[in-house]
C-alpha positions in Angstrom: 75.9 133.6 132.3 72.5 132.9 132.2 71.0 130.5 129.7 69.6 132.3 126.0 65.7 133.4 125.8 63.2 133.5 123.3 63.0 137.4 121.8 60.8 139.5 119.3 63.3 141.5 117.0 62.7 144.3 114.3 65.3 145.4 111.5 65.4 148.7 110.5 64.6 147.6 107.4 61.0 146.3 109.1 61.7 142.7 108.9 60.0 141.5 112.5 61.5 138.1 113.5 61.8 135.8 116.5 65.2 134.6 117.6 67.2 132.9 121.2 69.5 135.0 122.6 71.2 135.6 125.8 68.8 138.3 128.2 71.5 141.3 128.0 71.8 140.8 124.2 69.8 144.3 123.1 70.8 144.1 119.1 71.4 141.2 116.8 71.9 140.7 113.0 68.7 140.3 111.0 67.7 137.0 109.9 66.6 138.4 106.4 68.8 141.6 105.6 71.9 140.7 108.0 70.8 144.5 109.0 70.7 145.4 112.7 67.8 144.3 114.7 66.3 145.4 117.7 64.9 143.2 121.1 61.3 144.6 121.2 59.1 144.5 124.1 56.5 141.7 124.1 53.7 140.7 126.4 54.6 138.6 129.2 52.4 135.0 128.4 50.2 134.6 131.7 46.4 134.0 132.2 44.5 135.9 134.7 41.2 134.4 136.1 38.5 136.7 134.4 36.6 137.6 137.1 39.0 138.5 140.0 42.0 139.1 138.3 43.7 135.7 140.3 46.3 133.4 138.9 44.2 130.3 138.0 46.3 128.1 139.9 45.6 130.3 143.0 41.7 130.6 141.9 41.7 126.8 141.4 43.0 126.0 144.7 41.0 128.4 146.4 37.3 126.5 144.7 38.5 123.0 145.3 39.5 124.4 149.4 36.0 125.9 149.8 34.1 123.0 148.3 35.3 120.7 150.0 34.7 122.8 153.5 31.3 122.8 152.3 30.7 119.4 151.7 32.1 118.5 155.2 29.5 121.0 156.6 27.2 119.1 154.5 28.1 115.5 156.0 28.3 116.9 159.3 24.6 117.9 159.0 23.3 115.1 157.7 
C-alpha cells in the first residue's frame, strides 16, 4: 500500500482539520468531536509562470537556453 498523505477533513459538526492518512482513506474520526470527518478536495500546490501559463522550471530553462544563444551570437559578431 502506498505510503499516508497530507488531507483537508470536515466533521459534520464543522470542525475543518488537517490530518495523514493513506490516499483511499475517504472518512476518518474527527480530531475534536471523535465525529465523522470527511477528505475534502483541496488545491493542488503548483506555481504557474504568470505570463504564459509555463511551469517555472520549464520557463526558467527556456530564458537561460535563449540567452545564452544570444550572447554567442553576440561573441560571434564581435
Amino acid at each position: 500500500m502506498s505510503s499516508r498523505r497530507l488531507f483537508d477533513w470536515t466533521c459534520l459538526n464543522g470542525h475543518t482539520f488537517e490530518a495523514f492518512a493513506y490516499p483511499g482513506k475517504y472518512t476518518i474520526p474527527c480530531g475534536v468531536c471523535q465525529g465523522k470527518a470527511d477528505r475534502q478536495v483541496s488545491a493542488p500546490n503548483i506555481k504557474l509562470e504568470g505570463i504564459t501559463g509555463a511551469f517555472p522550471t520549464a520557463y526558467d530553462a527556456w530564458t537561460r537556453q535563449h540567452e545564452q544563444g544570444a550572447k554567442r551570437r553576440r561573441e560571434r559578431e564581435e
